[in-house]
N, C-alpha and C positions, 0 to 999 in steps of 0.2 A: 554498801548496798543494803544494810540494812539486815530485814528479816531473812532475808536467803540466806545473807550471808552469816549470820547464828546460825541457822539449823544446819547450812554442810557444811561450815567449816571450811577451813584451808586447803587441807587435802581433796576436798568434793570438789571444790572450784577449779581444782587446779585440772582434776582429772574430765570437768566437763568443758572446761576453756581448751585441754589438750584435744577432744574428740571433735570439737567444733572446727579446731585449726585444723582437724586430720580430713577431717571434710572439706572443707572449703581449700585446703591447699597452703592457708596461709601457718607456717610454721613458726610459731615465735618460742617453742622451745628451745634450748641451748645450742643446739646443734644444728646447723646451717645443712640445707638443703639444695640440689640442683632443682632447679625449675624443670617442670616435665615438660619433655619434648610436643611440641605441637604439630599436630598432625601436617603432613605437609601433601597439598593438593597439588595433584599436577593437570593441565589440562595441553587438549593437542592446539597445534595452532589454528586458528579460524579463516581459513580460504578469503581473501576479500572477494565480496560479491560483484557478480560479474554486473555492468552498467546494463539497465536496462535502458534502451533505443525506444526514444518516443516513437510511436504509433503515426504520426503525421510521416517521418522520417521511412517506415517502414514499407506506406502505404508509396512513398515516391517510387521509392526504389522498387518496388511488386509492380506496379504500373507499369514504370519503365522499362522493366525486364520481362514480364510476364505479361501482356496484354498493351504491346505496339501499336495497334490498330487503330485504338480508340484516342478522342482527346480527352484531355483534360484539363480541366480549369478549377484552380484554386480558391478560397474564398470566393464565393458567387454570390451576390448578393441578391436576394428572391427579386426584389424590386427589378433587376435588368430582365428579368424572364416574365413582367407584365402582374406582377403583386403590388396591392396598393395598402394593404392594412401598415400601419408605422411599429407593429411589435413583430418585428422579424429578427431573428438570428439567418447570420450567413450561412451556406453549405462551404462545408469546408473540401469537398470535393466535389465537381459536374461530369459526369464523366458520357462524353457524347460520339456517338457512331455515324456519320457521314452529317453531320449538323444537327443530328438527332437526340438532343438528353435521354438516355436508357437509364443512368443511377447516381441516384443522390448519395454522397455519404456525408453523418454527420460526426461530430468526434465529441459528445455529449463527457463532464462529468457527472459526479452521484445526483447531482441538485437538480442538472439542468432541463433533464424530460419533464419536470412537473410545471415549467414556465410557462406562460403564456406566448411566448414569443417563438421558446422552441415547438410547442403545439401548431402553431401558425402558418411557422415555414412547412413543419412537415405537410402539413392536412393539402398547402397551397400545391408543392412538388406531388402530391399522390392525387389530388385533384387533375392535375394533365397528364397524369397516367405514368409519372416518372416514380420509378421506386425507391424505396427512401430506405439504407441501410444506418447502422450504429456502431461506430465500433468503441467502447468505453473508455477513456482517459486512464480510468484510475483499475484497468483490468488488466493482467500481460497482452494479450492480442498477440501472440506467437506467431509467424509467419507462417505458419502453415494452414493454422487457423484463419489468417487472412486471403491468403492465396483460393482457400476452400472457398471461404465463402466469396470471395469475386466469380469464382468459376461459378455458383451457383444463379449467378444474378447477370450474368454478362455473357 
């Protein structure tokens, strides 16, 4: 190496190639070394998460237990209730009291309130005075928070 190696000499090299191994771990002096222990992580087990119940699934079963009375009709498509624009999304729920539609539900993802189609059906369902609820795809929608809000509207 050259000019370094004139000006420290044998002994300089050897004591700065010792302090760099002493640093870095890597020991290539004489004498053999144990590897130092690595820290060792523990972690607790991780519960699998419990299955979340689609939202359609939730709302049969609330239906059928909790508000007997009423029918209900699945996908409804606006067109059978007297809609004639062709950009319609279905109601994925009709939920009607003696022949009467009282509440619309729709089961919207993040995208789909800004369509044009979902804009359609709702404006057409609040147009005959039926109410139009949401409940989101992509939100928990807890049963209790379901049950709440039927009672509110029903």
């Amino acid at each position: 190496m050259g000019l370094f190696d004139k000006l420290l000499g044998n002994a300089a090299k050897k004591a700065i190639n010792s302090a760099i191994d002493n640093m870095t771990g890597n020991h290539t002096s004489g004498t053999p070394t144990a590897p130092a222990p690595q820290p060792q992580s523990y972690s607790a087990p991780v519960p699998p998460e419990p299955l979340e119940i689609p939202v359609d699934q939730k709302l049969d079963k609330i239906l059928t237990s909790q508000f007997p009375a009423y029918q209900v009709q699945k996908n409804v498509d606006p067109r059978s209730m007297g809609a004639t624009d062709t950009y319609l999304l279905p109601y994925a729920y009709l939920i009607s009291a003696g022949g009467q539609p009282k509440l619309v539900i729709m089961l919207p993802d993040r995208n789909t309130c800004s369509t044009r189609a979902y804009r359609f059906s709702r404006a057409f369902a609040e147009s005959r005075g039926i109410t139009v609820i949401n409940f989101l795809l992509n939100s928990p929608n807890e049963e209790s928070y379901i049950i709440d809000r039927l009672h509110q509207y029903l």
